[in-house]
VOMARTOR-299038 format. One line per 4 residues: number of its first residue (from 0); for each residue x, y, z of C-alpha. Coordinates in pm, 1 decimal. Layout:
% VOMARTOR-299038
NUM> X Y Z  ... .
END
This chain:
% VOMARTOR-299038
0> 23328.6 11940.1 -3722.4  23137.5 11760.2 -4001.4  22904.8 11500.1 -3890.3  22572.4 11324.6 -4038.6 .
4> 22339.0 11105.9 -3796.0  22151.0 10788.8 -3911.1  21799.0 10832.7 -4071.1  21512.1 10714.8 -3852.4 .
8> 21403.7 10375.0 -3974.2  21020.5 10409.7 -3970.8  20878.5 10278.2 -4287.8  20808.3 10568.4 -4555.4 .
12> 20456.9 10600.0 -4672.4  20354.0 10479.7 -5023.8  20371.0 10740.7 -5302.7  20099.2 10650.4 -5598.7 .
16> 20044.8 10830.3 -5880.0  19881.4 10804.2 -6240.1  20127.4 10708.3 -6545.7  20228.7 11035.0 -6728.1 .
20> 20215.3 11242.5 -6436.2  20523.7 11386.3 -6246.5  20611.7 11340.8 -5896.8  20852.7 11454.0 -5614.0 .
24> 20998.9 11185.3 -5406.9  21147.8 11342.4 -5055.2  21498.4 11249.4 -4881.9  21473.0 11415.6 -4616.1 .
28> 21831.1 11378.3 -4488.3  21898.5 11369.7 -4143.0  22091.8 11612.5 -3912.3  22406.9 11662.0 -4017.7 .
32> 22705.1 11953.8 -4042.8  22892.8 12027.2 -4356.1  22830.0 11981.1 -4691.8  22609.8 11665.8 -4814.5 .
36> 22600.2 11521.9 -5211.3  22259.2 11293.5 -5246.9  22196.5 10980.9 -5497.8  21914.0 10744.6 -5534.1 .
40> 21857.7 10385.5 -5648.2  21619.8 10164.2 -5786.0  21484.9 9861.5 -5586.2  21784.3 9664.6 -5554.2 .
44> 22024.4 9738.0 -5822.8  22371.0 9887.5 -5702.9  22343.2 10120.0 -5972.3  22254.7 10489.7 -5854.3 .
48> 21957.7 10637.6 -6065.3  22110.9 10841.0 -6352.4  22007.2 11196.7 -6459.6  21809.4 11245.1 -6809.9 .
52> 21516.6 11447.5 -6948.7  21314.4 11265.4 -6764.0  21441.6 11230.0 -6408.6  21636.5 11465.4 -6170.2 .
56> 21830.1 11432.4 -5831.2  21849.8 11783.2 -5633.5  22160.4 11821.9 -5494.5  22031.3 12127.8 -5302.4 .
60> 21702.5 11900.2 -5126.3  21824.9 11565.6 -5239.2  21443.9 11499.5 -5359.4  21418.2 11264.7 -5696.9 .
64> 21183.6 11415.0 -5903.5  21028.0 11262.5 -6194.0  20894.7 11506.2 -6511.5  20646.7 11197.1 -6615.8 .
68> 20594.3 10871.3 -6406.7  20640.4 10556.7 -6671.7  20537.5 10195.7 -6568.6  20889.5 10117.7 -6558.4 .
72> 20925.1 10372.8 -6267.7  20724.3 10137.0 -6049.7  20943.3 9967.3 -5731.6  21120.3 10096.1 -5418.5 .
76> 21386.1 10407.8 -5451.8  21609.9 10465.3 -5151.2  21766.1 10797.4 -5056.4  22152.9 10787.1 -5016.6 .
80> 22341.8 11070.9 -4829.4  22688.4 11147.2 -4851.2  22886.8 11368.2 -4599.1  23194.9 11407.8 -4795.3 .
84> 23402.4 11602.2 -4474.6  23322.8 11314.8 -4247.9  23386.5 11044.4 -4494.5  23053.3 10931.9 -4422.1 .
88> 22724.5 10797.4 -4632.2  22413.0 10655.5 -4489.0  22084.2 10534.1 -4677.0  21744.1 10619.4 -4604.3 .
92> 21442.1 10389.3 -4584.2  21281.8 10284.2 -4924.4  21009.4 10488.9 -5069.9  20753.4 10311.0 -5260.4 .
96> 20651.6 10388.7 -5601.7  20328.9 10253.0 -5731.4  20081.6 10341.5 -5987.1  19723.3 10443.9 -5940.5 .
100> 19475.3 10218.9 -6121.3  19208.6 10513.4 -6249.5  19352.9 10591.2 -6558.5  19662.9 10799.1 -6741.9 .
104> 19717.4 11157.8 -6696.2  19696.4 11371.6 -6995.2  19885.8 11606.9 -7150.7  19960.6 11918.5 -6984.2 .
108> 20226.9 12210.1 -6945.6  20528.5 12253.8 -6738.6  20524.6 12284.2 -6414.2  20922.5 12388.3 -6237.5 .
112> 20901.6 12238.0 -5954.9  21315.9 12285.6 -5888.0  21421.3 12641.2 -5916.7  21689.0 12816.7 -5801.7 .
116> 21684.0 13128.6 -5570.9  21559.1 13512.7 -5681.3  21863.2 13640.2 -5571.9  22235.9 13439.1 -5530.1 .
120> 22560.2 13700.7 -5421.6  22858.7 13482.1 -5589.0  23177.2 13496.2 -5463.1  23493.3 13591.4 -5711.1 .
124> 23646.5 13234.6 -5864.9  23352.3 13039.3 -5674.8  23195.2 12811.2 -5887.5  22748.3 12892.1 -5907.3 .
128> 22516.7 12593.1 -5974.3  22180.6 12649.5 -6072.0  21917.1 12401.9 -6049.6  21565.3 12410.0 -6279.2 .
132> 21365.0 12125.1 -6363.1  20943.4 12066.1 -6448.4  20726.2 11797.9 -6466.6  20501.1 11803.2 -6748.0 .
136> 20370.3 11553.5 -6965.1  20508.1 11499.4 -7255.1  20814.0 11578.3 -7077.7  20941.2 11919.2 -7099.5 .
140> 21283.6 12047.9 -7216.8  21542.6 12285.4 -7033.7  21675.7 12572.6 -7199.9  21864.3 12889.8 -7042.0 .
144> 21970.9 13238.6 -7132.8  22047.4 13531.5 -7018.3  21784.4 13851.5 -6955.1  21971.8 14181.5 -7051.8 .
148> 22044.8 13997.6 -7378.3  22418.6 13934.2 -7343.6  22581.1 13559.9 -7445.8  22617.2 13323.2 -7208.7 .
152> 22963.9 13321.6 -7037.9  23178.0 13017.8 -7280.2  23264.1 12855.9 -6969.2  22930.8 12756.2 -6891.4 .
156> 22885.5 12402.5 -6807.0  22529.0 12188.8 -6854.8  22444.2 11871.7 -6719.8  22322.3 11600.1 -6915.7 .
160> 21969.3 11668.6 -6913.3  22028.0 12071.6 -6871.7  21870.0 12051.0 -6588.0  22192.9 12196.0 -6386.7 .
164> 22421.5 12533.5 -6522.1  22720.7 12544.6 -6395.1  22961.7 12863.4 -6388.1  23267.8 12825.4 -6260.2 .
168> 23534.9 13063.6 -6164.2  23240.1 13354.7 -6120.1  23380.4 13695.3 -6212.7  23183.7 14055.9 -6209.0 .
172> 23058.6 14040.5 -6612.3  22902.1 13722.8 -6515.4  22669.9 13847.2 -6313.3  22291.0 13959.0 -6374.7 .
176> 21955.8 13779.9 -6425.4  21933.2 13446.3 -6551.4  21628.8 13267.4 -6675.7  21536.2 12915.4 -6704.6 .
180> 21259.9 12795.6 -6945.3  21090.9 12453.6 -6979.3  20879.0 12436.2 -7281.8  20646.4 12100.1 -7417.7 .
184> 20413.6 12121.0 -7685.0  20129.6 12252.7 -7383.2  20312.5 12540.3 -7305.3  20625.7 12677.2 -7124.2 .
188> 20720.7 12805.9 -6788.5  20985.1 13008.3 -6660.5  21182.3 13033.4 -6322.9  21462.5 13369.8 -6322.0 .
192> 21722.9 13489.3 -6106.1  22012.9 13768.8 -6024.6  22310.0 13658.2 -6001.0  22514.0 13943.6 -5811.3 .
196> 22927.8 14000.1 -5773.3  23083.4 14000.4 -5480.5  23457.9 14053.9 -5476.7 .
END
C-alpha cells in the first residue's frame, strides 16, 4: 500500500550562482509507493513558492527550477512531499541559495531544462500533463502547438506561467506530436513529443 519514508537529515550543500542565471534546485524525495505532489517554500514563510514566468515546481522530479536567479531569490528553500494515498507529507532539509560575488550573467538563449517524454501512450478519458520549462536570461516565454498543423484540442488547459498543458479526458484525435517552444530575445528552443491513443 502507499507509503513515503522520512528524508535523511544531512545538511544539503550550498547552491551559488551568478544573478541572471538559471538554476535547478533538487528534492530528491525519499522512498515512497504511490503517487507523490511536491511544493517548496521560501526561508520561513508558510507560504508555498508560487508558479510564474519565472519559477517552476516539477511535479514529475519535484526540482524548483529558476529561469533567472534575482537577488530576491537569495535564502533557504525546503522541499515538501506529499503522499496523497497515505495521507502523508514530510519536508526535506533546506537548500541554500546564495549568490556568487564575480559578477552578473549576461544575456543568453533558452535552455529547456524540463521536458516531457519523446513518446507518452495516453489512456482513453485519462487526463495528459506535459511539463516544459527553460532558463534563459531575460527569461524566456512558453508557447505550444501542435506539429501536423491541426488546432489545439479546446479543452486544453495551461498553467499560469504555461509552463504545464493539460488535456484532459484524452480521446484518439488528440493524439500526435506536440511541441513546446521557449523563445527570449537570444533565441528559442524547442522540446517535442507523440502523444499516442490507446483505447
Amino acid at each position: 500500500s502507499a507509503y513515503i519514508e522520512d528524508f535523511e537529515t544531512k545538511t544539503r550543500s550550498t547552491v551559488s550562482v551568478r544573478e541572471g542565471q538559471g538554476v535547478v534546485l533538487l528534492c530528491g524525495p525519499p522512498p515512497h509507493f504511490g503517487e507523490l505532489s511536491y511544493a517548496w517554500t521560501f526561508n520561513d514563510s508558510p507560504l508555498y513558492v508560487q508558479e510564474d514566468k519565472r519559477r517552476f515546481v516539477s511535479q514529475d522530479t519535484g526540482n524548483l527550477y529558476f529561469a533567472k536567479v534575482e537577488p530576491s531569490d537569495v535564502g533557504n528553500y525546503t522541499c515538501f512531499v506529499t503522499n496523497k494515498e497515505a495521507h502523508r507529507s514530510v519536508q526535506g532539509p533546506p537548500t541554500p541559495l546564495v549568490l556568487r560575488t564575480d559578477g552578473v550573467m549576461g544575456e543568453y538563449e533558452p535552455k529547456i531544462e524540463v521536458r516531457f517524454p519523446e513518446t507518452i501512450q495516453a489512456a482513453k478519458d485519462s487526463s495528459i500533463k506535459l511539463e516544459c520549462f527553460a532558463l534563459g536570461n531575460p527569461v524566456p516565454d512558453i508557447s505550444w502547438k501542435r506539429l501536423d498543423g491541426s488546432p489545439m484540442p479546446g479543452k486544453i488547459k495551461y498553467s499560469k506561467s504555461q509552463a504545464i498543458l493539460e488535456i484532459p479526458k484524452f480521446q484518439q484525435e488528440d493524439e500526435g506530436f506536440y511541441e513546446c517552444i521557449a523563445g527570449n530575445l537570444r533565441g528559442r528552443n524547442l522540446a517535442k513529443g507523440q502523444l499516442i491513443f490507446y483505447a
